[in-house]
N, C-alpha and C positions, 0 to 999 in steps of 0.2 A: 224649560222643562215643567211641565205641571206638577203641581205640589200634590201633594197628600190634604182632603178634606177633613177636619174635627170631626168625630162624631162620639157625643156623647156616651157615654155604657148605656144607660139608660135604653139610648136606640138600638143595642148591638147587642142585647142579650140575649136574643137566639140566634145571632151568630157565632156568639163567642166561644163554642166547643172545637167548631171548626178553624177559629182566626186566631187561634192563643199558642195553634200548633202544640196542643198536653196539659198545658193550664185548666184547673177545673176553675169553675167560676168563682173567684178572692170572695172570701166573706169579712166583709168591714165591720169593724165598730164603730160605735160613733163619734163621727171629731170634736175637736173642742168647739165650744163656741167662737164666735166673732163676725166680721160683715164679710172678711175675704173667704172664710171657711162655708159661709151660706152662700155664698153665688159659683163656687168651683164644685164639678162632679166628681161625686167619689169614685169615678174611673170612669175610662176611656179606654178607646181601643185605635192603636196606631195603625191606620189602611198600609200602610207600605210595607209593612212586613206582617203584622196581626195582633202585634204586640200588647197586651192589656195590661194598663198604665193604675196603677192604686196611686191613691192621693194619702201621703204621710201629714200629718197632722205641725203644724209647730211642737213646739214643747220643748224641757229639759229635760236630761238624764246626768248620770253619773259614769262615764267614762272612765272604760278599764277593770281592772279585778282587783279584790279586795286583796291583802297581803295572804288570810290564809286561805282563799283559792284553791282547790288542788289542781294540781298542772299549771298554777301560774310561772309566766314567766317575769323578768325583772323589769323590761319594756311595756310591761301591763299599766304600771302605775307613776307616777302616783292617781289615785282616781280622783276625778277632778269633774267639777260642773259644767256639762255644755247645753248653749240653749241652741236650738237648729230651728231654719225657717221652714215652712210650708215647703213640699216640693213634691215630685211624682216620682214611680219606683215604679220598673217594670216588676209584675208580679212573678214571671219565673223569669230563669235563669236565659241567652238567648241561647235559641236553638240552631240544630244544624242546618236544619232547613229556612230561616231566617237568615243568618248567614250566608244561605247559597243565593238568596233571594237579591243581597245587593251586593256581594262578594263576584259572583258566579261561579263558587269553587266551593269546593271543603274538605278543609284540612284537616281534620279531626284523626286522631288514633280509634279513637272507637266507633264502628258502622252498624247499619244495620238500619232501626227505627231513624226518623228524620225529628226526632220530638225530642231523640238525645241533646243533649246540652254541647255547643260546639267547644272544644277544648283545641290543644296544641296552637294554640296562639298564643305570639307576644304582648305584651301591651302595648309595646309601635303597629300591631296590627289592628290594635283596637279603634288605635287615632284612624289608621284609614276608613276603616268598619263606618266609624261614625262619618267622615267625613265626605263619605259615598252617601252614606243613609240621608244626612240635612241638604244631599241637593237634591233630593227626590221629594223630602220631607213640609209640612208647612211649621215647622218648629225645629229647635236647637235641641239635639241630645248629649248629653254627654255620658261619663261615668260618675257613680257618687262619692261624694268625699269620704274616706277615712269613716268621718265623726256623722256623717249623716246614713253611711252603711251600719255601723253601729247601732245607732238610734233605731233606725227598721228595723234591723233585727231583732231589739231586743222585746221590742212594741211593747213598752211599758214594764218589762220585767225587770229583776234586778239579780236573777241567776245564774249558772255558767251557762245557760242554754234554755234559752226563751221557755222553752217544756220543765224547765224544773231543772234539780241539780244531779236528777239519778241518771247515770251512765245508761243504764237501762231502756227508760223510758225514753230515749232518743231515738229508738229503734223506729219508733211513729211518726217522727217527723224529720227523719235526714237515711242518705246512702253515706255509709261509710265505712269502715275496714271491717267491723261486725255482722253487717247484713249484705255489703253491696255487692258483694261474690267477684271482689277482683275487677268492677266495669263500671261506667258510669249508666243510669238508667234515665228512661225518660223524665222530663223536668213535672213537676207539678203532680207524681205518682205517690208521695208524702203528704203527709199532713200540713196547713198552714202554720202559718204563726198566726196572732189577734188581729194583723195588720192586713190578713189573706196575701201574704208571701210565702213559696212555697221554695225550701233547698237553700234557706238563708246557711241551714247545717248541711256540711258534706254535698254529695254530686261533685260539681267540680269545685272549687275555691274562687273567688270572683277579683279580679281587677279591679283598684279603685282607683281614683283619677289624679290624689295628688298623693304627694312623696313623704316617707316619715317624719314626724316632728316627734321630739321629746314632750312629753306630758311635763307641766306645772302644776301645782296646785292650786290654783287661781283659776276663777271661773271663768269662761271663753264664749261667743258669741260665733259662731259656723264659722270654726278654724279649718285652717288648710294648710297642711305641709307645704314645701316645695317643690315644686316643679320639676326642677331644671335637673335633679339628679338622674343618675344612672341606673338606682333601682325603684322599683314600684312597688309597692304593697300590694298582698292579694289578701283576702278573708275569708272564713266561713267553713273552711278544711274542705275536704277531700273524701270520693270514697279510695282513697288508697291510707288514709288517717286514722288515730285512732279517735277517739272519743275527746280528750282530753285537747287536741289541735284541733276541732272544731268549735269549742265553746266559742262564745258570742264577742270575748276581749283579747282572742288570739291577733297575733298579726304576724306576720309570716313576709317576705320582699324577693322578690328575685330581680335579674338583672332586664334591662325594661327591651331589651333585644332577643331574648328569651322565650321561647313557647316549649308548654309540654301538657300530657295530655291528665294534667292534675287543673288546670286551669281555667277557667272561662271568664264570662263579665255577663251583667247586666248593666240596663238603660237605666239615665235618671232623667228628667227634665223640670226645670223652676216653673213653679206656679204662674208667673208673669208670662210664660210662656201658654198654656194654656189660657189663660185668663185673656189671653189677646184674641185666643183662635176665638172663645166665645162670644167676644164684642162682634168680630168679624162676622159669625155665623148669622149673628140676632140682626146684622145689616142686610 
């Protein structure tokens, strides 16, 4: 089967209103320095579904909520250092019609626009999801861990919510039980984060790839839960959520055979993985 070709953002920027399926165009910051950070593009656009891929930066943050928080829960902390590597984050949430594109179905509760974000899936429907998409694809997708959802989200910030700590002020950049009017809305109709992520808050709550772990105090290097359990972590809340279940250190799990229509996921892919397609191209 023929793969999917790299292409650049750079080349794909007056495509990209049409290939993002609702995504407006990610507005980046500037990454950190280093030699891998100067040769990788700060986005790309996946041909197989249209998906437009941000490049997350290395770096550390401080994982979890502090003790007074409000709305924290007990499984927030302890907060603790993590450094995460280089990787790629799709920039919205996937859509229905990305979904239909390598699925040839959709599930979803809520219909209508095709830019809605697809929900009422499991996280065993995710594995298929991807597992269709990387034999079409010329790269490995997965979902992102736990601790590298986190770090996107928070793109450098250290509040309940990437925009600050006012319940209010979330109103600009997330769908959730305040504004959403009871539905999910198209993806990328909110404001970004610093990172040009758009519904990191509310829309649907997103699937992440590996299984609960207990936080320690001890700084950690791109931790990963377990696998092998029976439930899955999702993030990021809900527009059926209030305010308080979408801050940035929530975590939330349902059972991984589970779908409902609070749910979705987004793509992640490792830097070495683009970093290959580019060799490939420049040949």
């Amino acid at each position: 089967m023929k793969r999917g070709i790299y292409v650049p953002f750079s080349l794909c920027a007056a495509a990209l209103f049409t290939l993002c399926a609702g995504c407006a165009a990610p507005r980046i910051t500037k990454p950190a320095t280093g030699s891998n950070q100067k040769q990788l593009p700060a986005s790309f656009v996946e041909p197989v579904t249209g998906a437009v891929f941000v490049r997350i930066p290395a770096g550390s943050f401080m994982m979890g909520s502090a003790e007074d928080e409000e709305g924290r829960d007990p499984d927030e902390g302890p907060r603790h250092s993590v450094s995460i590597s280089e990787f790629y984050l799709s920039a919205c949430e996937v859509t229905q019609d990305q979904w239909d594109q390598v699925m040839g179905h959709t599930p979803s509760h809520f219909r209508g626009s095709r830019r809605l974000p697809v929900e009422n899936i499991s996280w065993n429907d995710t594995r298929e999801f991807l597992k269709k998409l990387n034999r079409k694809s010329a790269v490995i997708f997965r979902l992102p861990t736990e601790a590298e959802w986190e770090y996107a989200c928070r793109a450098g910030t250290d509040t309940p919510f990437f925009c600050g700590s006012d319940n209010r002020s979330l109103v600009e950049y997330a769908w959730f039980s305040l504004n959403a009017g009871g539905e999910t809305h198209p993806v990328g109709t909110r404001l970004p984060n610093a990172w040009g992520l758009y519904d990191m808050h509310g829309n649907v709550s997103e699937w992440v790839g590996d299984g609960r772990r207990g936080y320690l105090s001890r700084p950690v290097s791109d931790p990963r839960g377990p696998e092998g359990s029976t439930h899955a972590i999702h993030r990021g809340g809900a527009w059926l959520y209030p305010a308080r279940l979408c801050r940035s250190a929530n975590r939330m799990s349902y059972a991984k055979d589970m779908g409902t229509h609070i749910i979705g996921f987004r793509l992640a892919v490792d830097a070495a993985q683009v970093a290959g397609l580019k060799e490939e191209a420049a040949r």
